[in-house]
C-alpha positions in Angstrom: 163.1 97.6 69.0 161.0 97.0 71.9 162.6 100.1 73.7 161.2 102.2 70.8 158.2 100.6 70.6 157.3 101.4 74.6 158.6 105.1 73.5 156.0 105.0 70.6 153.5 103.5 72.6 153.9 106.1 75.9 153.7 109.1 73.1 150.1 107.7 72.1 151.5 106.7 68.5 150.0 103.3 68.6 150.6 102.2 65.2 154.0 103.0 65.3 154.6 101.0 68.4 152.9 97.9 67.1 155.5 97.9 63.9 158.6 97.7 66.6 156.9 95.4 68.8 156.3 93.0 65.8 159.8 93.4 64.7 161.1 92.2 68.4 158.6 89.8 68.7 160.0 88.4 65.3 163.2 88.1 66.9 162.3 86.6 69.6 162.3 89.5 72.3 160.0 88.0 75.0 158.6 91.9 76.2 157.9 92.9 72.2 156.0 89.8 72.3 154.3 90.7 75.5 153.5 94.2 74.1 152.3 92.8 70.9 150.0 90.6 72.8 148.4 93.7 74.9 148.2 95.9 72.0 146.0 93.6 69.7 144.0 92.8 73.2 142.9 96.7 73.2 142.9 97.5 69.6 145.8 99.9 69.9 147.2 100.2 67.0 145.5 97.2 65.3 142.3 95.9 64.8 141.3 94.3 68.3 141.8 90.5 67.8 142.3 88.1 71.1 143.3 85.1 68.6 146.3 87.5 67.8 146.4 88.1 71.5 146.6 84.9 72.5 148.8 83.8 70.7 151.5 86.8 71.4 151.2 86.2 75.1 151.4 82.4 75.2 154.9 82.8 72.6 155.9 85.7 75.6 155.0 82.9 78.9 156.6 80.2 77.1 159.7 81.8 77.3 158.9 82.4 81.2 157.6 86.1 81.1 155.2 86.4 84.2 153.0 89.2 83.3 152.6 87.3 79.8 151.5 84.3 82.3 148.9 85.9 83.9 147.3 88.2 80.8 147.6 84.8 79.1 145.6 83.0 81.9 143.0 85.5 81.8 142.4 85.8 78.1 142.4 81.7 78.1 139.6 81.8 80.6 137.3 84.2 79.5 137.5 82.8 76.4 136.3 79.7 77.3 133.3 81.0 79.6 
């Protein structure tokens, strides 16, 4: 699912690549959740939304995924400027 998605997602078809990166975030799938997180950070796909953001990367760093860890950081402290 999260293979797809990154296909989707490389081919521009940003809509498409949000569905399969929900579906492996729903499993689980720490990279779908990273994905998720980036793709409702920019809008692609979705309407831009850092809760929804947020909330996909901390699920992704909690189950240890670095880049998830620093995006995460980032978003938390912007936020809170």
């Amino acid at each position: 699912q999260n293979m797809v998605g990154m296909l989707e997602m490389k081919a521009g078809n940003h809509q498409e690549a949000v569905k399969w990166f929900r579906k492996g975030a729903k499993h689980g799938h720490p990279d779908a959740m990273f994905f998720l997180g980036i793709m409702y950070g920019d809008g692609l796909g979705v309407q831009q939304s850092h809760k929804q953001a947020i909330k996909w990367l901390r699920k992704a760093a909690d189950q240890g995924h670095e880049n998830a860890k620093s995006v995460y950081e980032k978003y938390e402290k912007s936020a809170s400027e």
